[in-house]
C-alpha positions in Angstrom: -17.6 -3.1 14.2 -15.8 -6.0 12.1 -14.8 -8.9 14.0 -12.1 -11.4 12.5 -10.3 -14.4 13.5 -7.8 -13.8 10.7 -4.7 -12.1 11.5 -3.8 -8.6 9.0 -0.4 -8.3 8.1 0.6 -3.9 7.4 4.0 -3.3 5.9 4.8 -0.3 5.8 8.0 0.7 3.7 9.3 4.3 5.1 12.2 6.9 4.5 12.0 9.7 6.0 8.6 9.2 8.2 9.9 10.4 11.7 7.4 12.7 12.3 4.2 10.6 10.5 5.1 7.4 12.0 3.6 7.8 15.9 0.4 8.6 15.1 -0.1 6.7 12.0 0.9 3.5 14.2 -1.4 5.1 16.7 -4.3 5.3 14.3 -3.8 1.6 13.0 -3.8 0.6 16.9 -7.1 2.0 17.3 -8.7 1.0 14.0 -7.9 -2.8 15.0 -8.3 -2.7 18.7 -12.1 -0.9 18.0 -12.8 -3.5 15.1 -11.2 -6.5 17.2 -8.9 -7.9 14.3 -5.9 -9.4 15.2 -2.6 -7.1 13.8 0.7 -6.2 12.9 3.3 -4.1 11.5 6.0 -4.6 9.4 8.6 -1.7 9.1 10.7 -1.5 6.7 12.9 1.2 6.6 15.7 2.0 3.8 17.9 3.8 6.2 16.1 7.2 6.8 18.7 9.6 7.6 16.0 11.7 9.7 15.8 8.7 13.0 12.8 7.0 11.8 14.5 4.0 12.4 14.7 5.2 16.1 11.1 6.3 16.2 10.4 3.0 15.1 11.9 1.7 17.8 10.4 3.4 20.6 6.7 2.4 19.4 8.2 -1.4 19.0 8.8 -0.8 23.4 5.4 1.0 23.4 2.9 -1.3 21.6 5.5 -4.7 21.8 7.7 -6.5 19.5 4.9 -8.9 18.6 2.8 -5.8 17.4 5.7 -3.9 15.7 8.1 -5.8 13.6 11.1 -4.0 12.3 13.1 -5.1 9.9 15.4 -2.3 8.6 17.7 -2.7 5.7 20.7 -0.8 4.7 19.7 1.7 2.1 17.8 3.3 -0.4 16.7 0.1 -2.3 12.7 0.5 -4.2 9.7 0.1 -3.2 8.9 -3.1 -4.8 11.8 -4.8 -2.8 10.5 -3.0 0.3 7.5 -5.0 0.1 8.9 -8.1 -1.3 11.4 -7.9 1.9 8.5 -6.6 4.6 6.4 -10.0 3.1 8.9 -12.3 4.3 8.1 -11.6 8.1 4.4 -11.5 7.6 2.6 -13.7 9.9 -0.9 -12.9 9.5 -3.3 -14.5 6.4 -4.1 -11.1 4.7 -1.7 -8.3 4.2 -2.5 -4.5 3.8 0.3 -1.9 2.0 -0.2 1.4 2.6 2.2 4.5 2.7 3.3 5.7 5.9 3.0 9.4 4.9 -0.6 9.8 5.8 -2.2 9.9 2.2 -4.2 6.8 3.5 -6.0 6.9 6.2 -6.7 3.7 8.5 -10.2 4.4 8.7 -10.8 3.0 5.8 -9.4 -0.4 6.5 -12.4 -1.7 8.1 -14.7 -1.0 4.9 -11.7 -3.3 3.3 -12.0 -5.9 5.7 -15.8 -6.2 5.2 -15.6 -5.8 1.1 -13.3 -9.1 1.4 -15.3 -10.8 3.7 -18.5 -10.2 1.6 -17.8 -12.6 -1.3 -14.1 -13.8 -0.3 -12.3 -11.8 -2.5 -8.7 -12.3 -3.2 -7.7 -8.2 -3.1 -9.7 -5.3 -2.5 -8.3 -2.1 -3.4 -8.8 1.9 -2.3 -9.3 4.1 -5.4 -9.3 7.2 -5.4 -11.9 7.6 -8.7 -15.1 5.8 -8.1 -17.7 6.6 -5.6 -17.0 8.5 -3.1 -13.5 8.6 -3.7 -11.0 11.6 -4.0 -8.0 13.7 -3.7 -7.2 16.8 -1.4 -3.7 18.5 -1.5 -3.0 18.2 -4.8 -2.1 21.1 -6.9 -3.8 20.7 -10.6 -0.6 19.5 -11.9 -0.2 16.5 -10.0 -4.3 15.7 -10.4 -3.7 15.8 -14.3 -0.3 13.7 -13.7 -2.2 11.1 -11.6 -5.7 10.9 -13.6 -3.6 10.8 -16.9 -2.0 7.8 -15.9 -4.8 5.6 -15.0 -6.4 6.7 -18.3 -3.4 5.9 -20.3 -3.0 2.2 -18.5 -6.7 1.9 -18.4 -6.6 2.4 -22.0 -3.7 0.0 -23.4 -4.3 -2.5 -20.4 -8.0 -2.8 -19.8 -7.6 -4.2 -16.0 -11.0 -3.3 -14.8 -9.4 -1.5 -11.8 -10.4 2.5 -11.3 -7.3 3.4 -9.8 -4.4 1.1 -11.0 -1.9 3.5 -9.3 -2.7 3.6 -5.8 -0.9 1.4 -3.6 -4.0 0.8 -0.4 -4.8 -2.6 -0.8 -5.9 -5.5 1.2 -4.6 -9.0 -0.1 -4.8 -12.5 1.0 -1.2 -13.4 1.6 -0.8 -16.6 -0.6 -2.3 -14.4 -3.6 0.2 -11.1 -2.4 3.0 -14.2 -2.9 2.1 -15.5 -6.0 1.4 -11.8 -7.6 4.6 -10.6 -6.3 6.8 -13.4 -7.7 5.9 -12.8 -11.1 5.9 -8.9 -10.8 9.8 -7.7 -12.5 8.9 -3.6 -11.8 10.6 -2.5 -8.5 9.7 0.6 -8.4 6.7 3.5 -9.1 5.0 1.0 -11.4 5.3 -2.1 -9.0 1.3 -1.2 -8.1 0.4 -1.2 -11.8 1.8 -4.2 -12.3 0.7 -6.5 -9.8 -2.8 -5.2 -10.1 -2.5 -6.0 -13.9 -1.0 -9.9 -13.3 -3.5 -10.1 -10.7 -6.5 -9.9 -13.2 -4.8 -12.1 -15.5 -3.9 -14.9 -13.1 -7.9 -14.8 -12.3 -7.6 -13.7 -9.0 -10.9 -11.6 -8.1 -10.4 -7.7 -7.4 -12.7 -5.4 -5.5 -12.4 -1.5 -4.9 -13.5 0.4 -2.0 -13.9 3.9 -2.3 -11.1 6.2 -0.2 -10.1 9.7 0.2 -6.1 10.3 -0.2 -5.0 13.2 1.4 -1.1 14.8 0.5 1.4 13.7 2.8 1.6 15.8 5.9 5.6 16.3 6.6 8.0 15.5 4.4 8.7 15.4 0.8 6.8 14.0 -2.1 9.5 10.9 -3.7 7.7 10.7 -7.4 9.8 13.0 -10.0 10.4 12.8 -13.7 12.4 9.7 -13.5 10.1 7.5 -11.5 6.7 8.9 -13.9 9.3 7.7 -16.9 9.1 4.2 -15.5 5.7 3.9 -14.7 4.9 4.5 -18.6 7.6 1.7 -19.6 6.0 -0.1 -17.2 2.6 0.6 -18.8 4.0 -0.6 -22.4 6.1 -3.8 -20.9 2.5 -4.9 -19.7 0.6 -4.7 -23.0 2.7 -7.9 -24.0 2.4 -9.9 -20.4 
């Protein structure tokens, strides 16, 4: 058991997420409540045409407003401003993004919690390519896709992060600020690139091995467009 007197703020961008969201909140109740850290959620949903919104709702009655925050917004607008939105409500002193679609499981939050705690470090972060680490639901293509670019940012950008595309990570919130402020990508890139400013405004970085497992329901959001942008984003940074 990990036992905290700091507060962990999730947000949680969704579209889409109806049928993940219950038991993903669910699972993040009972990782805190067993660890006894204080929590929260911040939803932030872009509209979802399939009621997540209204799921979302009904767990705010179940678990309280102080538990769940919503904080909807009108459309389809990017990740990045999802969590640049969601970190204006934050209220606890560290702040953990994950996806809502199940490819990160909340079991692995408490090995977070203790990484940080171990040497105070500013952001730990799940990879999915050292230790233990892995991937189950992929199809070959997508493994290539994935591993091909980390190895091409690992290669121009040397940031000393394993897995510079995942997006589970723990921060402390006045570092999440500052990182976020100077990060320009919005979108698939948005990880990348405040892992990559991170390192170079000294903040200290640690990785905890996790498992990501393909989303259960729904569809998969990264296409040809948003792998386009990650490898601009990949060249903008060589110059940062």
């Amino acid at each position: 058991m990990v036992s905290s007197t700091a507060k962990y703020s999730i947000l949680l961008p969704t579209y889409n997420e109806r049928r993940n969201l219950p038991v993903l909140v669910w699972l993040l109740h009972q990782t805190f409540t067993q660890n006894n850290l204080d929590w929260e959620i911040v939803i932030v949903d872009d509209a979802s045409p399939d009621g997540t919104l209204q799921v979302a709702q009904q767990l705010q009655k179940l678990y309280t407003s102080q538990r769940i925050v919503l904080k909807p917004r009108t459309g389809k607008l990017g990740l990045g401003t999802a969590y640049v939105h969601g970190l204006q409500y934050a209220t606890g002193n560290f702040v953990i993004i994950m996806d809502a679609d199940f490819s990160h499981h909340p079991k692995f939050i408490a090995d977070m919690v203790r990484t940080q705690k171990s040497a105070d470090y500013d952001i730990v972060t799940g990879t999915r390519y050292a230790g233990n680490g892995g991937v189950f639901g992929w199809d070959l293509k997508r493994k290539l896709i994935s591993r091909g670019a980390n190895l091409f940012a690992d290669t121009a950008l040397r940031p000393g992060v394993s897995d510079l595309t995942g997006s589970f990570r723990l921060y402390k919130k006045e570092v999440l600020q500052k990182v976020i402020a100077a990060t320009e990508s919005k979108g698939y890139s948005f990880q990348m690139e405040l892992a990559v400013r991170a390192k170079k405004m000294g903040y200290r970085i640690a990785e905890v091995p996790i498992t990501f497992v393909d989303r259960l329901y729904g569809e998969s959001k990264l296409g040809q467009e948003e792998i386009a942008e990650y490898l601009k984003g990949v060249l903008k940074l060589c110059f940062i």
